[in-house]
C-alpha positions in Angstrom: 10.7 19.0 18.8 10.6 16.2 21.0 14.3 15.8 22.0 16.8 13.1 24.2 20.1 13.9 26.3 22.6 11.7 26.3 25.2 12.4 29.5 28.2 10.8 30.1 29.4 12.0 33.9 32.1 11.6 36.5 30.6 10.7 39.8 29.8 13.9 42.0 29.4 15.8 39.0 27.5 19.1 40.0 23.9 19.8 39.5 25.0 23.7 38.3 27.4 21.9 35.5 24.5 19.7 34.1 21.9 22.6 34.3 24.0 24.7 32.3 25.2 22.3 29.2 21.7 21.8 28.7 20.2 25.3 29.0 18.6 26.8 25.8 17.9 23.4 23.4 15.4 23.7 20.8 12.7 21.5 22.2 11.4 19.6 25.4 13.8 17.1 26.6 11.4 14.1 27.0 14.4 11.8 27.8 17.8 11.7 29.8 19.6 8.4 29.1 23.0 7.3 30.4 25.2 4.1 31.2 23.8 1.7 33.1 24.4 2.7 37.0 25.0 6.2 36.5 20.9 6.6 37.2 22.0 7.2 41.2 24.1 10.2 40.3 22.0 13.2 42.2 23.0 15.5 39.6 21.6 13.8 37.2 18.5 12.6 39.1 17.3 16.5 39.8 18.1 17.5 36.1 15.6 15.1 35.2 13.2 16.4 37.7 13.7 20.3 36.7 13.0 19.0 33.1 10.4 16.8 33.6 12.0 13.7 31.8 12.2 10.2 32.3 15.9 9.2 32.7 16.4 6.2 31.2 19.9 3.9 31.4 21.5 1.5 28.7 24.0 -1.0 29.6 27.5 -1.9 28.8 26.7 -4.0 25.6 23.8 -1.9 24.5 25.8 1.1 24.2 28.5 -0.7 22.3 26.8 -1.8 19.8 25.5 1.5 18.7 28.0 3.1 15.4 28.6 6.4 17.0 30.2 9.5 15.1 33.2 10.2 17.9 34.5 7.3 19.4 36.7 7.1 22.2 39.2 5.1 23.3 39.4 6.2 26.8 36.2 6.0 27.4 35.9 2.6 25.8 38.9 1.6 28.3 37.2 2.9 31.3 33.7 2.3 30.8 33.3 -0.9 27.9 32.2 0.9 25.4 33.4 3.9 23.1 30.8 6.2 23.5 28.3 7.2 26.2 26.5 10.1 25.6 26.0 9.7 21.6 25.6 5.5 22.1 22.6 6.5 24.8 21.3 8.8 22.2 21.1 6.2 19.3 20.5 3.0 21.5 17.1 5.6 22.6 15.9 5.7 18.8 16.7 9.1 18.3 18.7 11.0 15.3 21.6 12.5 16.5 21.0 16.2 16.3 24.1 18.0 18.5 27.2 15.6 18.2 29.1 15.3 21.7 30.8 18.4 24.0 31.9 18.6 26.8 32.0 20.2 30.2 34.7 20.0 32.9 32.5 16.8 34.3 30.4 15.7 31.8 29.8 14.6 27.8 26.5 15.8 26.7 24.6 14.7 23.5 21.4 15.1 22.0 18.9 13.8 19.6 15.5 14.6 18.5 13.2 11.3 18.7 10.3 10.6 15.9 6.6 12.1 16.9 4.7 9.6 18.5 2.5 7.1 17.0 -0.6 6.1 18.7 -1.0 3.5 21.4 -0.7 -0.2 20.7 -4.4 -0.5 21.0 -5.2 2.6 18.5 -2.6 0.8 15.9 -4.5 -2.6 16.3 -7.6 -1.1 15.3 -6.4 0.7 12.5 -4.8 -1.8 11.1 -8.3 -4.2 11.7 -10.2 -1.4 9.8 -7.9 -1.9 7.0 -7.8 -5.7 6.7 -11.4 -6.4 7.3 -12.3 -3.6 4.9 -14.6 -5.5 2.0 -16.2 -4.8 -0.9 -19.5 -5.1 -0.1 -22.6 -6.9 -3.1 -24.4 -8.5 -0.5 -26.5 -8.4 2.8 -27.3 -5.0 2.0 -30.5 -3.9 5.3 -33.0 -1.5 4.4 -32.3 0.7 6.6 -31.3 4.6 6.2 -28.1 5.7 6.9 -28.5 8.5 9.8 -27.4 12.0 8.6 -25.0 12.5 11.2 -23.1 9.1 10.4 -23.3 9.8 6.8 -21.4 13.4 7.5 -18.7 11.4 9.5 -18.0 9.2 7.1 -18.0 12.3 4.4 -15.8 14.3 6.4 -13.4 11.5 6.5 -13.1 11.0 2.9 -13.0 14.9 2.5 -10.3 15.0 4.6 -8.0 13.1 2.3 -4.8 14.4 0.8 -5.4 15.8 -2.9 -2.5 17.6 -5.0 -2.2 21.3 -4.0 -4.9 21.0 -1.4 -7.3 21.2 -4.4 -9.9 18.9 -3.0 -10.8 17.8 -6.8 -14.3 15.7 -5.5 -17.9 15.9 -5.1 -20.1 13.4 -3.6 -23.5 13.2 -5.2 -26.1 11.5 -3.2 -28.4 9.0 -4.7 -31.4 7.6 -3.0 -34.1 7.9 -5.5 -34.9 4.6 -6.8 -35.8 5.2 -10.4 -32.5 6.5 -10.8 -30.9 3.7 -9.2 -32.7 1.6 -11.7 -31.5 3.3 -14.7 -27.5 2.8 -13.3 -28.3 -0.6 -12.6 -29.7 -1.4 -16.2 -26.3 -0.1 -17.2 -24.4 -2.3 -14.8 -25.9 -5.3 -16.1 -25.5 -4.4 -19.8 -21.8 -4.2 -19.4 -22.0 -7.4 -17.4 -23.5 -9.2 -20.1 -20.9 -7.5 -22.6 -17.9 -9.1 -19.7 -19.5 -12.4 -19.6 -19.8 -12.6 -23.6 -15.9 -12.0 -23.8 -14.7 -14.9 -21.1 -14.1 -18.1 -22.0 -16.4 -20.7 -21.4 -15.1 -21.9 -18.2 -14.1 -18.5 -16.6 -17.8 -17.4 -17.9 -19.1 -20.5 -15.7 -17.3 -19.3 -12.6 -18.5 -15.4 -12.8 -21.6 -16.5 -13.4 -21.8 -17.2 -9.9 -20.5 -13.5 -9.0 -23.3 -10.6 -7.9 -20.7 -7.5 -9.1 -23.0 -4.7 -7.8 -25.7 -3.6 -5.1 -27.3 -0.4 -6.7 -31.1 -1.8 -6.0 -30.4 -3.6 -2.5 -28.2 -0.7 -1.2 -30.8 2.6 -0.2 -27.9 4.8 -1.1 -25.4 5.3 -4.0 -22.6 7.7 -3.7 -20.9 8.9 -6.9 -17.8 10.5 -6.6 -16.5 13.0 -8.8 -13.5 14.9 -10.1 -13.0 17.8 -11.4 -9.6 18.1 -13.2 -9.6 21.9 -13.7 -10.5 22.7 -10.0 -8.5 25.6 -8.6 -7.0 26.9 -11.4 -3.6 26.8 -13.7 -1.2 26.7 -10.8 -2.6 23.9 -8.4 1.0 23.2 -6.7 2.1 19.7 -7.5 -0.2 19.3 -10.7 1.5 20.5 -13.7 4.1 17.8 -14.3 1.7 15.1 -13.6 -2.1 16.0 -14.2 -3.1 12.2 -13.3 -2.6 13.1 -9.7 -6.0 15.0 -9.4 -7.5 11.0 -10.0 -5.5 9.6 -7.5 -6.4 12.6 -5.1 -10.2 11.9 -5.5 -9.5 7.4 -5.7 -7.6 8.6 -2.3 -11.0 10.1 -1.0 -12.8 7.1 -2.1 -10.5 4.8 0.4 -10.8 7.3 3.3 -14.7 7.4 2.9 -14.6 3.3 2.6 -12.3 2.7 5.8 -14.2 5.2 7.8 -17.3 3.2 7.2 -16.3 0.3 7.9 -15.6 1.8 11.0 -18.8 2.9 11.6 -20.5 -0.7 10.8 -21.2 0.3 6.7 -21.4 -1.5 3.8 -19.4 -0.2 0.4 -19.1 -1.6 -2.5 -17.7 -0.2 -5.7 -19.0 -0.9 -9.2 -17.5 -0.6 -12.1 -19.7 -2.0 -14.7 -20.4 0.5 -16.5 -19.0 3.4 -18.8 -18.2 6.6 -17.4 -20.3 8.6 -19.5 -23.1 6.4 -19.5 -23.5 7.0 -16.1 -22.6 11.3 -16.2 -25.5 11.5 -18.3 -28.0 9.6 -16.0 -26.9 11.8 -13.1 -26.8 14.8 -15.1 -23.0 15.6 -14.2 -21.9 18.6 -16.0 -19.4 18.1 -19.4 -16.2 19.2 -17.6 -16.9 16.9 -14.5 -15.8 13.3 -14.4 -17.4 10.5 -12.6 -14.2 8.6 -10.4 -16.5 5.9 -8.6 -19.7 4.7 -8.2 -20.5 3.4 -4.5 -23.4 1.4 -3.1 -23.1 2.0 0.8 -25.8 1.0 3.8 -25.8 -0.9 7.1 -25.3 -4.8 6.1 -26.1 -8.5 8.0 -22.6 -9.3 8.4 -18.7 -8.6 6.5 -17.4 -11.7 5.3 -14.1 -13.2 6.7 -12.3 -12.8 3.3 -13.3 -11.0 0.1 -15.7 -12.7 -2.2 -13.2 -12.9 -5.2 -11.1 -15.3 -2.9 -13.7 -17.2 -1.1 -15.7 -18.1 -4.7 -12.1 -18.5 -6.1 -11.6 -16.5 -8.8 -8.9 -14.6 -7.5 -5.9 -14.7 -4.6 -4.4 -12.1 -3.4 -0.8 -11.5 -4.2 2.1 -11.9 -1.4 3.4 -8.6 -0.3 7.0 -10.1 -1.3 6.4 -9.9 -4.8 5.7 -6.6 -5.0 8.9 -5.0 -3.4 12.0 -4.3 -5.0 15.2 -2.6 -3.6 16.4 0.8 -4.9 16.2 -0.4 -8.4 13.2 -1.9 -10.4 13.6 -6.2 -10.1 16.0 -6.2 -7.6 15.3 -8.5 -4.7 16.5 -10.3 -1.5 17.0 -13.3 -4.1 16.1 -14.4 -7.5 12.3 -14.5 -8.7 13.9 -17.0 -11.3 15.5 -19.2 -9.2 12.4 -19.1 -6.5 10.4 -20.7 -9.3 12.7 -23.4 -9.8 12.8 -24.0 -6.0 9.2 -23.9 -5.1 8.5 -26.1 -8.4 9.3 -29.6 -6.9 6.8 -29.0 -4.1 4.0 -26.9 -5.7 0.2 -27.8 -5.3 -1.2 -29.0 -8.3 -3.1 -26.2 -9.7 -6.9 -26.2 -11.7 -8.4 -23.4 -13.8 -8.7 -21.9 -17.0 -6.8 -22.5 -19.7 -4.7 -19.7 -21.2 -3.0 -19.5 -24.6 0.3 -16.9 -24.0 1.8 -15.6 -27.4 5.2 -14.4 -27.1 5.9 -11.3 -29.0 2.7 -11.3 -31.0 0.4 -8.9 -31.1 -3.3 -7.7 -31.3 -3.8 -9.9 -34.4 -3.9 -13.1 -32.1 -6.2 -12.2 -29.9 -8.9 -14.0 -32.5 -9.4 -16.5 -29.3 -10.7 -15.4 -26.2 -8.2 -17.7 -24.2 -5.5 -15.9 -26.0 -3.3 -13.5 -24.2 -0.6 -11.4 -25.8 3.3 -10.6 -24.7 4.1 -7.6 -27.1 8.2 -7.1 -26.6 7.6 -4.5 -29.1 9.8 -1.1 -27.8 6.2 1.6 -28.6 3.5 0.5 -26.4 0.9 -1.0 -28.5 -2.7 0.6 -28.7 -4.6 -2.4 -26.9 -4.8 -2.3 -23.1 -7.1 -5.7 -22.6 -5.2 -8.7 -24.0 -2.0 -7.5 -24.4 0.9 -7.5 -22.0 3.3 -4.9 -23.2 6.9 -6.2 -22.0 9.5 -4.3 -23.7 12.5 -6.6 -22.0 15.8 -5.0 -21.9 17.4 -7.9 -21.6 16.7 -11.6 -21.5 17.1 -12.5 -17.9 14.8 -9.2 -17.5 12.7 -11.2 -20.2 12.6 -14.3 -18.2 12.2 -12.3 -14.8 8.8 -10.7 -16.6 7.7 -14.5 -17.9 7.6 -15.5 -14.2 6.0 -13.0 -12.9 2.9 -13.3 -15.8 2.2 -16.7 -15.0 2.6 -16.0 -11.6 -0.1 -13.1 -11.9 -2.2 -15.5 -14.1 -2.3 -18.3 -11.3 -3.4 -15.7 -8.8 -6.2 -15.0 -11.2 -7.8 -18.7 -11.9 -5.3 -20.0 -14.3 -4.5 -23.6 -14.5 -3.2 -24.4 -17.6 -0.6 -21.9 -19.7 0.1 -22.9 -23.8 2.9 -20.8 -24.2 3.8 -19.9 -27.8 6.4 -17.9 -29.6 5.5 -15.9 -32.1 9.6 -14.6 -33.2 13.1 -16.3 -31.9 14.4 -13.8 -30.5 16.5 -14.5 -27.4 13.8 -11.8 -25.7 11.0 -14.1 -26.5 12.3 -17.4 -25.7 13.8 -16.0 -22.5 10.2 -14.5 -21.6 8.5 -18.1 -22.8 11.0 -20.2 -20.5 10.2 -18.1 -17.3 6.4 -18.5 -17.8 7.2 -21.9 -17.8 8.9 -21.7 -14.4 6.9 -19.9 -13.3 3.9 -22.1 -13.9 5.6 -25.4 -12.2 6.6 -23.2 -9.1 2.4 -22.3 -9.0 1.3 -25.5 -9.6 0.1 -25.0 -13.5 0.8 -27.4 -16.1 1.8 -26.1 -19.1 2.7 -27.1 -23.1 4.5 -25.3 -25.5 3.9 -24.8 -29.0 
C-alpha cells in the first residue's frame, strides 16, 4: 500500500514525537506533505529521510480548498486554513485512510495514494496503439510472420480477461491456401447476398469496398469459443452465459492491438456464416467460431479507417454515448441540441431512407425501408427493425433523435419519416427524427 502523511507541527517539534506517531502503518510512506514553509522543520526533514519519502509542501490556498472531515477553527485562525494534516493528504491525491490525531506537537494524517500508472511516454504509446489500430483489407506483403512474433502477439491475446479465468478460445492457424480459398468463396457469396439487399445507391458506394483479405493475407487466424469450457461452476458465468463471447471478442482485441504494435496487419471478416465456415475448418459440433482474422506484415496503415475515408460511415462522438447514473440523462438535452445545432448544420448527401413509425416487419417490402417497432415484446426481426419500446414521449422523441442521428453517421441523406399509428409515442418519435435530421444536415419529408 503505497501511503501519504500529512503532519501538521509546532516549530521545534521533536524528531522522537514524529518517529513515534508514525511507527507501525500499513504500507510504505512514499510521501510527507505539510503547509507551505513547514519543509525547514528538522524534525520533519529527518523523518522523511529515515522513511525514504519525498516531503512535499502545499500552500495556504491549496490546503483550503480541500473539504476535509475535522475542521478547525483554530487552526484555520492561526494558519489560513482549517485543516493541515487531512487538507495535505487530499490536496496529494490520496484517500483519506486514518482521519487526524494528535501528539503533544503535532497532527498526523494519512492516506493511501492510487498504484501508479506508467510514465507519460508509456501512456502515449498505448493510447497511439489504440487509435491507429485499423482493420486491415489491403496492402497485405507476402511475407511470413516469424514464429516468435506470432507467439507474442498470441500470448497477448491469451492473456486477456475471460469469465472465471476460463480462457474460453482457441486460435486455429490457417496458412494453407486451398483452404483459404474455400473461406473466401464463402466471403464473397455472402457479399453478393449484402449487395443484393442495399439499395441502389448504398449498393453503388460498397461496391467500391474490398471487405476481406483471406487470399492476399499468408495467414488466417480463426478464433474460437468454447461455451462449456471448465465446467458447470465457471465463477461469473451462470447468471449471464453471453460473457464467455465477450471473454473470447476480448482476446480478439488484445491479439489486434498487440499487432499493431508489432507492425501487423488484421483485419476481421465477417462475411460469412458461422457454420459455413466450422465445417470448412473442421471445428468440432460443440465449438463455436467467434472471428475470422486475416493478419501479415502490410505496405502501410492508413490515417483513418477505410469506412470513413470512402465515406460510408463516421464515427460517432464520444458525447453521445455517455449518460449519467441513469439511462438518457445528460449534461443537457439531446432534443434541444438538435434544435440548436440545426440553424448551422452542413447540408448533408446520401441515401435515402424511408422510417416507419410504429410499423412493423410487414413494411420492410422496400429495401430503403427501415422500421421503429414501439411495440412493448421485442419483435422477431433484428435487420430492419428498430425496436423502441418508448416509455414516454419525450423518451420517444429523445430515441427519434438519436436514429437519425445514427443514420447520418451511416451515409444517410434524406429521411421520409412516416407514421404508421397516432399515438402520442409515435408522433413524439417521428418529430425528434425530424430534429434530428436538420441538426445533421439531412433533409427530410413526412408522409
Amino acid at each position: 500500500m503505497r501511503l501519504v502523511v500529512g503532519i501538521g507541527l509546532r516549530a521545534g517539534t521533536p524528531y522522537a514525537e514524529l518517529e513515534g506517531a508514525v511507527a507501525g502503518l500499513p504500507g510504505e510512506v512514499e510521501l510527507l506533505v505539510t503547509l507551505e514553509g513547514r519543509e525547514t522543520e528538522p524534525a520533519l526533514q529527518q523523518l522523511a529521510d529515515h522513511l525514504g519519502a519525498k516531503l512535499c509542501t502545499f500552500s495556504e490556498e491549496e490546503l483550503g480548498k480541500q473539504t476535509v472531515p475535522n475542521p478547525s477553527d483554530q487552526v484555520s485562525r492561526l494558519k489560513g486554513t482549517p485543516s493541515v494534516a487531512e487538507a495535505a493528504v487530499l490536496a496529494a491525491g490520496a484517500e483519506l485512510l486514518v482521519p487526524k490525531y494528535k501528539t503533544h506537537n503535532a497532527t498526523v494524517a494519512v492516506g493511501r495514494l492510487p498504484a501508479a500508472g506508467y510514465g507519460v511516454h508509456e501512456q502515449e504509446v498505448v493510447h497511439r496503439v489504440i487509435a491507429e489500430r485499423r482493420d486491415v483489407r489491403e496492402g497485405f506483403l507476402q511475407l511470413e510472420v516469424d514464429d516468435e512474433k506470432l507467439t507474442r502477439v498470441l500470448e497477448a491475446a491469451h492473456r486477456a480477461p475471460s469469465v472465471g479465468l476460463s480462457q474460453p478460445w482457441d486460435f486455429l492457424l490457417i496458412r494453407d491456401l486451398a483452404t483459404r480459398t474455400k473461406v473466401h468463396e464463402l466471403a464473397i457469396r455472402q457479399r453478393d447476398l449484402f449487395a443484393q439487399s442495399l439499395p441502389n445507391e448504398r449498393r453503388q458506394a460498397f461496391d467500391g469496398l474490398k471487405i476481406e483479405a483471406i487470399l492476399d493475407a499468408p495467414l488466417n487466424i480463426a478464433v474460437t469459443c468454447d461455451p462449456g469450457r471448465g465446467g458447470r461452476h465457471v465463477l461469473g458465468r451462470h447468471a449471464d452465459p453471453r460473457t464467455t463471447w465477450f471473454s473470447a471478442a476480448i482476446a480478439i482485441q488484445n491479439l489486434w492491438l498487440a499487432a499493431r504494435a508489432e507492425g501487423l496487419g488484421v483485419g476481421w471478416v465477417s462475411f460469412f456464416g458461422p457454420q459455413e465456415v466450422a465445417e470448412v475448418l473442421g471445428l468440432p459440433p460443440h465449438i463455436e467460431l467467434v472471428g475470422y482474422l486475416c493478419v501479415g506484415y502490410v505496405d502501410h496503415f492508413a490515417p483513418a479507417p477505410e469506412l470513413i475515408r470512402s465515406g460510408w460511415a463516421k464515427r460517432r462522438p464520444l458525447s453521445w454515448a455517455i449518460h449519467e447514473e441513469v439511462w438518457g440523462r445528460r449534461s443537457t438535452s439531446i432534443v434541444d441540441d438538435a434544435h440548436e445545432a440545426a440553424p448551422n448544420a452542413v447540408p448533408a448527401t446520401g441515401q435515402r431512407i424511408r422510417v416507419v413509425v410504429g410499423g412493423d416487419a410487414t413494411n420492410l417490402a422496400s429495401a430503403e425501408a427501415l422500421v421503429v417497432d414501439l411495440h412493448e415484446d421485442k419483435p422477431d426481426h433484428d435487420f430492419g427493425v428498430l425496436w423502441r419500446p418508448a416509455r414516454t414521449p419525450e423518451e420517444a422523441e429523445e430515441y427519434g433523435v438519436e436514429i437519425a442521428r445514427d443514420l447520418a453517421l451511416q451515409g444517410a441523406g434524406h429521411l421520409d419519416v412516416r407514421t404508421a399509428t397516432d399515438s402520442p409515442a409515435a408522433k413524439a418519435l417521428a418529430e425528434g427524427l425530424k430534429a434530428g435530421a436538420s441538426a445533421c444536415g439531412l433533409t427530410h419529408s413526412c408522409a
